[in-house]
VOLO-781146 format. One line per 8 residues: number of its first residue (from 1); for each residue x, y, z negated of C-alpha. Coordinates in Angstrom, 1 decimal, decimal comma. Each point is the difference from the previous one (the first is absolute). Example, Ala and Ser with C-alpha at 12.3 -4.5 7.8 and 13.67 -1.06 7.14 Angstrom:
2
1	12,3 -4,5 -7,8 ~ 1,4 3,4 0,7;
// end
This chain:
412
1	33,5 39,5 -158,7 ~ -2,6 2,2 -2,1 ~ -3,2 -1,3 -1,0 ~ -2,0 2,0 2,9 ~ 2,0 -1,9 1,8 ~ 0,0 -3,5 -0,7 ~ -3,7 0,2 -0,7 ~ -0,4 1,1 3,8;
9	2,2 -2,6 1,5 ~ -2,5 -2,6 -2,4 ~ -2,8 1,5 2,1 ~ 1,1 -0,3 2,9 ~ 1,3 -3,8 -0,4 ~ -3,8 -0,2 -1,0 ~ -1,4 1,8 3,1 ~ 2,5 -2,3 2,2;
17	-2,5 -2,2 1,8 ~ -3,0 1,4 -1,1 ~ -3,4 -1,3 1,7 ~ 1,9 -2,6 2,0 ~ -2,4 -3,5 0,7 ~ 0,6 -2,6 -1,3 ~ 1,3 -2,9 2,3 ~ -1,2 -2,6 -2,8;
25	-3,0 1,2 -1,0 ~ -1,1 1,5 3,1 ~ -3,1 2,3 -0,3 ~ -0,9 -1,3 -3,8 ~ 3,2 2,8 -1,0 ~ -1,3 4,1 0,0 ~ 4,1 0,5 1,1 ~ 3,2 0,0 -1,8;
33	0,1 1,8 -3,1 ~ 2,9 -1,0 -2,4 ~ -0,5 -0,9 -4,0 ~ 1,7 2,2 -2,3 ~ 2,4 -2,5 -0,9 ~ -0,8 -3,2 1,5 ~ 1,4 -0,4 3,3 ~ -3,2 -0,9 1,7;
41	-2,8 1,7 1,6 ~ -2,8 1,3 -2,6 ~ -3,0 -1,0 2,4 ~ 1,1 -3,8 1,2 ~ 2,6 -0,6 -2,4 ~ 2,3 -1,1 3,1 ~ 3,9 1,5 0,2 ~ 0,8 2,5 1,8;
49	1,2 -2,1 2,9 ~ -2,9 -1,8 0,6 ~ -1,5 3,3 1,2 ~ 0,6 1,9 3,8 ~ 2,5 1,8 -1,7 ~ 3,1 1,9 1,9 ~ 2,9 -0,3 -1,6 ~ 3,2 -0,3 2,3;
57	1,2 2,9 -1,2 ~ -0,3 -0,7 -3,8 ~ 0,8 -3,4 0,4 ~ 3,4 0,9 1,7 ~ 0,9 2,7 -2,5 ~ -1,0 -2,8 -2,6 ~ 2,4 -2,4 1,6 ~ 3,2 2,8 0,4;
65	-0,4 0,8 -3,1 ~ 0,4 -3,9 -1,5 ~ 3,2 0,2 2,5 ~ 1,2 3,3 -1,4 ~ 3,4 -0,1 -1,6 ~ 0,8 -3,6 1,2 ~ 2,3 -1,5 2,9 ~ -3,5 0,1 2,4;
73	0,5 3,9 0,5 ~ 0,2 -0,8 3,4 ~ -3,4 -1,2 0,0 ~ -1,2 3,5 -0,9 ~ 0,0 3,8 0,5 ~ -0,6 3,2 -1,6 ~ -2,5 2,0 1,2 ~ 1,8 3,7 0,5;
81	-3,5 1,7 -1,3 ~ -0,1 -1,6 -3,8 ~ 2,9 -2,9 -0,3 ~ -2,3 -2,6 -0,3 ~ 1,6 -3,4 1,4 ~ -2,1 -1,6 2,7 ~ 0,1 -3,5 1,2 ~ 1,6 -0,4 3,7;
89	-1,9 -3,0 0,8 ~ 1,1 -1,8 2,9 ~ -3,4 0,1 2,4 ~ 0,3 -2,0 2,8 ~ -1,7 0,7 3,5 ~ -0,3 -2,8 2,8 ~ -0,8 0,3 3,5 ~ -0,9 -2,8 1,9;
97	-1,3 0,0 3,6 ~ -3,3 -1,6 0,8 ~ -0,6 -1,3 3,2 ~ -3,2 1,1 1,6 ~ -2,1 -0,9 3,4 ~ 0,9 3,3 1,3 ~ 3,2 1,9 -2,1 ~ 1,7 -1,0 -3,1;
105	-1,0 1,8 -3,5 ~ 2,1 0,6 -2,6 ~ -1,1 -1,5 -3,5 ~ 1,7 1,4 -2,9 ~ -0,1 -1,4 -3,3 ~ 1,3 1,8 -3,3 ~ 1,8 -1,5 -3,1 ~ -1,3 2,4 -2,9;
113	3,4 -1,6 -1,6 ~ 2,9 -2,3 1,1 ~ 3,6 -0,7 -1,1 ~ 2,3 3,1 0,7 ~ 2,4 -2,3 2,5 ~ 1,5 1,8 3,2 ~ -0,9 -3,5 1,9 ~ -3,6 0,1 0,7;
121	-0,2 -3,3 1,3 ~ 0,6 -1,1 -3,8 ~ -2,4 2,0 -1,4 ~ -2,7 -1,4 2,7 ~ 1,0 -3,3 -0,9 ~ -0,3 0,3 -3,7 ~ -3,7 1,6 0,3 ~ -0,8 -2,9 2,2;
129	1,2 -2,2 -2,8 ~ -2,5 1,8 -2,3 ~ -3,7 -1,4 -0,7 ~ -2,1 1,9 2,8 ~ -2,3 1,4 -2,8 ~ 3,0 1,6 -1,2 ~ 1,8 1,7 3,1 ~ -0,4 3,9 -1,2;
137	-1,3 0,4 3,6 ~ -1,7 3,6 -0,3 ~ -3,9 -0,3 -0,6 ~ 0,5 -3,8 -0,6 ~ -0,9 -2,0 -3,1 ~ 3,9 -0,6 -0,1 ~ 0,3 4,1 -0,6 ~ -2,9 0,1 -2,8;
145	1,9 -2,9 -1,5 ~ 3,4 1,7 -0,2 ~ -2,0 3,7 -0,9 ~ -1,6 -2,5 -3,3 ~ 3,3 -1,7 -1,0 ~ 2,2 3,6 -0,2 ~ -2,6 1,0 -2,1 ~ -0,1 -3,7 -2,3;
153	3,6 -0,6 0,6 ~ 1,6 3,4 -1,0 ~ -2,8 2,3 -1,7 ~ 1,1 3,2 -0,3 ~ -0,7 0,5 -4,1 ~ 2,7 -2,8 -0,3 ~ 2,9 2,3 0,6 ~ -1,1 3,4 0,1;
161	-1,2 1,4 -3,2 ~ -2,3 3,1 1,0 ~ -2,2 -3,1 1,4 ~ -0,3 -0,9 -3,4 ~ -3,0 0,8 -2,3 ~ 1,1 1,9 -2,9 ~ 3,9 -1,3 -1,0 ~ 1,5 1,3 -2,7;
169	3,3 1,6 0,3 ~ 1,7 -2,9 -1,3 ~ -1,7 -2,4 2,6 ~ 0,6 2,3 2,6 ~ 3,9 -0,5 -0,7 ~ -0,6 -3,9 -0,9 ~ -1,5 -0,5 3,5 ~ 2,6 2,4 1,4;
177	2,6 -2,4 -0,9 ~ -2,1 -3,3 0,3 ~ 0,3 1,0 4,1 ~ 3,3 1,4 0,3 ~ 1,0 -3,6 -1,4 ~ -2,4 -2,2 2,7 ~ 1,6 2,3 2,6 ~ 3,2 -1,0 -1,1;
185	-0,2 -3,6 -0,9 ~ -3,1 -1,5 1,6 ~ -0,9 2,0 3,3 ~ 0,4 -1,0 3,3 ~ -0,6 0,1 3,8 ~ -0,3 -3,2 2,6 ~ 2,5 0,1 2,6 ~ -0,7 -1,6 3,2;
193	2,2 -2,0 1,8 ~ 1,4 -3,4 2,0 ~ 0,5 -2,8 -2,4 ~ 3,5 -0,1 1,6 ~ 0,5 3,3 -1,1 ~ 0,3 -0,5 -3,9 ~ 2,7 -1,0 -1,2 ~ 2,3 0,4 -2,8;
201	1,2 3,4 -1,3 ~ 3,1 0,2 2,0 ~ 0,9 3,3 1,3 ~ -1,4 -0,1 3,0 ~ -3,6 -0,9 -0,9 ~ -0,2 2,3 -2,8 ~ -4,1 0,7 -0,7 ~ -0,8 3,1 1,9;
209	-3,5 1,9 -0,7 ~ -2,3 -0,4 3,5 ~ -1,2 3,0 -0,6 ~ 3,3 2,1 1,1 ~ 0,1 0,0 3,7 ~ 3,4 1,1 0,5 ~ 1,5 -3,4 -1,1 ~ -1,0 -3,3 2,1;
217	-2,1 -1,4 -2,5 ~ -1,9 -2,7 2,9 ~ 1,6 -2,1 2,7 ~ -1,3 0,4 3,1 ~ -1,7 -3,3 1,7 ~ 3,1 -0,3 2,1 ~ 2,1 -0,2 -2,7 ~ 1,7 -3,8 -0,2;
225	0,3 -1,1 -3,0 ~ 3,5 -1,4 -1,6 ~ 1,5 -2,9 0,9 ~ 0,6 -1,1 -3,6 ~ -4,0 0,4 -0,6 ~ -1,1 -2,8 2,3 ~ -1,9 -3,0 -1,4 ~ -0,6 2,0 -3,2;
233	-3,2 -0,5 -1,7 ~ -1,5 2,8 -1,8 ~ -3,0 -1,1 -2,4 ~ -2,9 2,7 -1,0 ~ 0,3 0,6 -4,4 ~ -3,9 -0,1 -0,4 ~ -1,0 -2,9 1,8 ~ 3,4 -1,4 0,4;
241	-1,2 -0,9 3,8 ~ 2,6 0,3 2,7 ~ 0,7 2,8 1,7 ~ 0,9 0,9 3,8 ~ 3,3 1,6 1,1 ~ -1,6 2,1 2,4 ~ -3,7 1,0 -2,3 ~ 0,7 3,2 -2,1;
249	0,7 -0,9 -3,6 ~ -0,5 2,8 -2,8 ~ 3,2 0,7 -2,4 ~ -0,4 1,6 -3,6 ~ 3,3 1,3 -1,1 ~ -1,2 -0,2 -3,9 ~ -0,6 -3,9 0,8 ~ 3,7 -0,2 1,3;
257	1,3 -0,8 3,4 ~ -1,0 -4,1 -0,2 ~ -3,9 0,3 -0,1 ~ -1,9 0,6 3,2 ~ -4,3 0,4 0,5 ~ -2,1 -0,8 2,8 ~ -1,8 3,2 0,7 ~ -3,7 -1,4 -1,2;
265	2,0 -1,5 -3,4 ~ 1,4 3,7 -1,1 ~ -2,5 0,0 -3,2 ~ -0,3 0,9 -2,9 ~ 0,2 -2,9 -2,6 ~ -3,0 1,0 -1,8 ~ -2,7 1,3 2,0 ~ 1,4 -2,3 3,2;
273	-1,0 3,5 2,6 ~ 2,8 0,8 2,2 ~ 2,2 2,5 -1,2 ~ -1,2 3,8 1,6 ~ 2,4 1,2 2,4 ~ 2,4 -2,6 -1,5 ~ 0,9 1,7 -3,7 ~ 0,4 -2,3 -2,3;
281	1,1 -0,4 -3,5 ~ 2,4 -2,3 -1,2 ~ 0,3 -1,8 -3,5 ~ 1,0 -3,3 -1,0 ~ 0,0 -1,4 3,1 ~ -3,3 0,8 1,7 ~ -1,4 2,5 2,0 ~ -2,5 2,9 -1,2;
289	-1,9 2,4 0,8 ~ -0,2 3,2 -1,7 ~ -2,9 -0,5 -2,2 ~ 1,1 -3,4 -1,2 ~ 2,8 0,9 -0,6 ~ -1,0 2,5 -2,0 ~ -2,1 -2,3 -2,0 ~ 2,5 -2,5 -0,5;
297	1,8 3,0 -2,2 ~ -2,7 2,0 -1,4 ~ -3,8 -0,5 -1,1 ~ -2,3 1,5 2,6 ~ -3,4 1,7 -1,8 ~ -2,6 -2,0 2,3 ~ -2,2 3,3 -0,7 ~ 1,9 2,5 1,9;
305	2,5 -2,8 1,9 ~ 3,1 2,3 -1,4 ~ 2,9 -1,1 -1,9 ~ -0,4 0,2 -4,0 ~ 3,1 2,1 -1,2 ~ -1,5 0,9 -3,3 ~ 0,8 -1,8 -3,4 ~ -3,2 -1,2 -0,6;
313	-3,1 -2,0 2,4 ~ -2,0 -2,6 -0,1 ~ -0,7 -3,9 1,2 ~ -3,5 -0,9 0,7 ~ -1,0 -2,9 2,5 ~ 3,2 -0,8 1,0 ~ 0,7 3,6 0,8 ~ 2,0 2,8 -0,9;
321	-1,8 3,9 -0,5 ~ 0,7 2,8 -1,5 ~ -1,3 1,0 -3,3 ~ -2,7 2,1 2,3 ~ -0,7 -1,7 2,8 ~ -1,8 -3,2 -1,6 ~ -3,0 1,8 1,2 ~ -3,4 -1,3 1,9;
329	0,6 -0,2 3,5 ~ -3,2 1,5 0,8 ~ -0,3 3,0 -2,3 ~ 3,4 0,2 -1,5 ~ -0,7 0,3 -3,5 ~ 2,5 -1,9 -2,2 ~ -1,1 -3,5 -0,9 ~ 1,9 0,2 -3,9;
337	-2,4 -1,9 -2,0 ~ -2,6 0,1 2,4 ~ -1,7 -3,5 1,9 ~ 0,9 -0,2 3,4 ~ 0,4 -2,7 2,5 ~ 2,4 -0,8 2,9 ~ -1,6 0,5 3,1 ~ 2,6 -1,0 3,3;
345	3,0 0,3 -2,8 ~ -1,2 3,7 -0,9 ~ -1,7 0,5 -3,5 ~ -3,1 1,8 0,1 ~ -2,1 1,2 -2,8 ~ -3,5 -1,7 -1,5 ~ -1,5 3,1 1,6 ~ 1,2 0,0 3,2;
353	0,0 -3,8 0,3 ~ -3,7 -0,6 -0,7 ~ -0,5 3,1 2,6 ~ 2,2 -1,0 2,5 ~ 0,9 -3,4 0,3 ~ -2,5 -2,4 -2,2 ~ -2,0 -2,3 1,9 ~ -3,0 0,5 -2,5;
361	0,3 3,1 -2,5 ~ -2,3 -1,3 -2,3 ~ 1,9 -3,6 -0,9 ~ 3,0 2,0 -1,5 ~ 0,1 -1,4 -3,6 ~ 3,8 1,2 -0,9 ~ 0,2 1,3 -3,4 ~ 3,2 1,8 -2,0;
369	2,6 -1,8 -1,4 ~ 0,1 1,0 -3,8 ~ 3,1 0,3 -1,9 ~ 3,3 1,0 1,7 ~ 2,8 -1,2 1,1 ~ 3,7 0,0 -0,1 ~ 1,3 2,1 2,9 ~ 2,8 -1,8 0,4;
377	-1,7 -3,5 -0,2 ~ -3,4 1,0 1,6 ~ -1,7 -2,3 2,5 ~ -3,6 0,8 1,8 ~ -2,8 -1,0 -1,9 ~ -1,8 -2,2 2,5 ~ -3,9 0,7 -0,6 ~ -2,6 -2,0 1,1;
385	-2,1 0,3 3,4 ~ -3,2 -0,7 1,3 ~ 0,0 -2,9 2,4 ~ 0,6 2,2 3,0 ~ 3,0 0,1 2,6 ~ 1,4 2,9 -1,1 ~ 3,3 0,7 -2,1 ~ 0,1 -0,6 -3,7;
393	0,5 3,3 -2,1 ~ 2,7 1,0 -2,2 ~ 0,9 2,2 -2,8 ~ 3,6 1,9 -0,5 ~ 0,9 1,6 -3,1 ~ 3,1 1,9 -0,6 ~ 1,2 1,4 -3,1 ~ 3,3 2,1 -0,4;
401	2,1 -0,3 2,5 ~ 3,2 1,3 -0,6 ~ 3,8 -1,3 0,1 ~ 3,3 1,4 0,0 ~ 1,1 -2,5 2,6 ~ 0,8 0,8 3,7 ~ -2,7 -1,5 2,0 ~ -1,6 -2,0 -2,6;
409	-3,5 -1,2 0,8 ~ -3,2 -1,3 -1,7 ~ -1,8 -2,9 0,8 ~ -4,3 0,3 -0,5;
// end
């Protein structure tokens, strides 16, 4: 891909979205407009998917393309026009009849998203299981919540590197191979399914993707279950909680044919949200979601939110950035020896802090640190306040930062 061209798909990933409201922020927000390089909106400061954004389009070519050269190929398809892979996600369409004084009306109810089982009665079940507030009902609180955690769970700039500001080549094939690996040894998708159902790995109950409708991947309702299965107790692996024969249970193959979830308990070990459209990511025992997984194996710039493949970044406030991106949250200049002060976890500049956010301008009474200070050993200076509610300022100093070491870091 020439220059033209990969400057032209960065516009339009920038024009994606553009003037959309703000569901947050409501009328406060002129429209979406997205920051250079942050992944937030440059008039609210809100992502992307807090905004009246439509993305079912992008956010299904995101998700084919995570499943791309994996055993889930049968959860996708390539579109004839350019070979991207698109998501088949499973939507699921209810009628049910609604008796009336007069006639009977038909009141339909659409899943944005449920598991890819022939037996519908199963999937039914499971959403039922789900918190209400969390059915991807179309137009329902339950579909904005599923819309927000695709974009949380699995962000796009965490496997695809043209969503990426300004890799070099060698990061581009760093992160090339940091996701064929996860897709190899850490990705999954929930299967859904009778406790009854699992059992070992014998021959005939060999895992089979949901997704591929020419095998019987779901029992029907009818279906009795075998004798040798009666008086079994199954037991859920997150809150350990008994569960019934006859509820759908949710299998991850990467977890290994003796662990079983309850529906609402499929969630990720970190952020405790239930896992989108039930991928998960499995390490050391525990479920994941995509970005914390992610995190658990690489440090994650909390400028930009991407991955740091480069050789050399930084630690300040418990944080990881890039050499670049320890900016001012308001006006983005870089805070390198400058006062700033954390404002909602964000560092913002003396400027912007006594225009913005200071309760009372006039009581600032921060003054520079002198001297300097040991990159490597560097702490904030913690300078005095006025006696006023608002956050104590701080100064960071770097000096050189340089090292020969892969992803060593600096501490200010």
């Amino acid at each position: 891909m020439d220059l033209d061209a990969k400057m032209k798909k960065m516009g339009l990933g920038h024009e994606q979205g553009f003037g959309a409201p703000c569901l947050k922020c409501k009328e406060k927000c002129e429209g979406f407009e997205l920051h250079f390089w942050r992944k937030i909106c440059r008039n609210c400061k809100c992502g992307q998917e807090e905004h009246d954004v439509l993305l079912s389009n992008e956010e299904d070519r995101k998700v084919g393309r995570l499943f791309e050269d994996t055993k889930y190929t049968t959860l996708i398809a390539k579109l004839k026009t350019d070979g991207i892979p698109m998501y088949k996600r499973n939507v699921m369409i209810l009628t049910n009849p609604v008796a009336a004084k007069k006639n009977v009306s038909i009141n339909t109810v659409t899943y944005e998203w449920a598991p890819p089982v022939q037996n519908q009665a199963l999937a039914r079940q499971y959403m039922q299981m789900l918190p209400k507030e969390k059915q991807p009902v179309a137009g329902s609180e339950g579909a904005q919540y599923r819309k927000k955690q695709l974009a949380k769970q699995l962000p796009a700039h965490d496997q695809d590197p043209s969503k990426c500001h300004e890799l070099s080549p060698k990061e581009v094939k760093e992160m090339e191979q940091f996701v064929k690996k996860y897709k190899s040894e850490a990705l999954g998708v929930g299967d859904v399914k009778l406790p009854y159902e699992m059992g070992g790995p014998s021959p005939d109950k060999l895992y089979i993707p949901a997704g591929d409708r020419s095998t019987p991947a779901a029992l029907g309702p009818m279906e009795s279950k075998p004798a040798e299965c009666k008086g079994t107790q199954y037991f859920c692996y997150c809150c350990k909680l008994s569960m019934k024969e006859g509820d759908p249970a949710i299998y991850a193959e990467r977890a290994g044919y003796d662990k079983l979830w309850h529906p609402a308990c499929f969630v990720c070990s970190t952020c405790s949200e239930l896992l989108v459209d039930m991928i998960y990511f499995w390490k050391n025992g525990k479920l994941f979601c995509g970005r914390h997984y992610c995190d658990s194996e690489k440090p994650r710039c909390a400028g930009c939110d991407e991955l740091i493949f480069s050789n050399e970044y930084t630690q300040a406030e418990n944080q990881n950035w890039h050499l670049k991106h320890f900016c001012c949250f308001d006006c983005d200049n870089i805070l390198a020896g400058e006062i700033y002060v954390m404002v909602n976890d964000k560092p913002v500049c003396k400027p912007c802090y006594v225009k913005n956010h200071a309760v009372n301008p006039d009581t600032w009474r921060g003054t520079e640190a002198s001297g300097s200070m040991s990159a490597s050993t560097a702490r904030p200076c913690v300078l005095k306040s006025s006696n006023n509610s608002s956050p104590e300022p701080q100064v960071v100093q770097l000096k050189s930062l340089t090292s020969t070491q892969p992803n060593s870091h600096y501490s200010v």
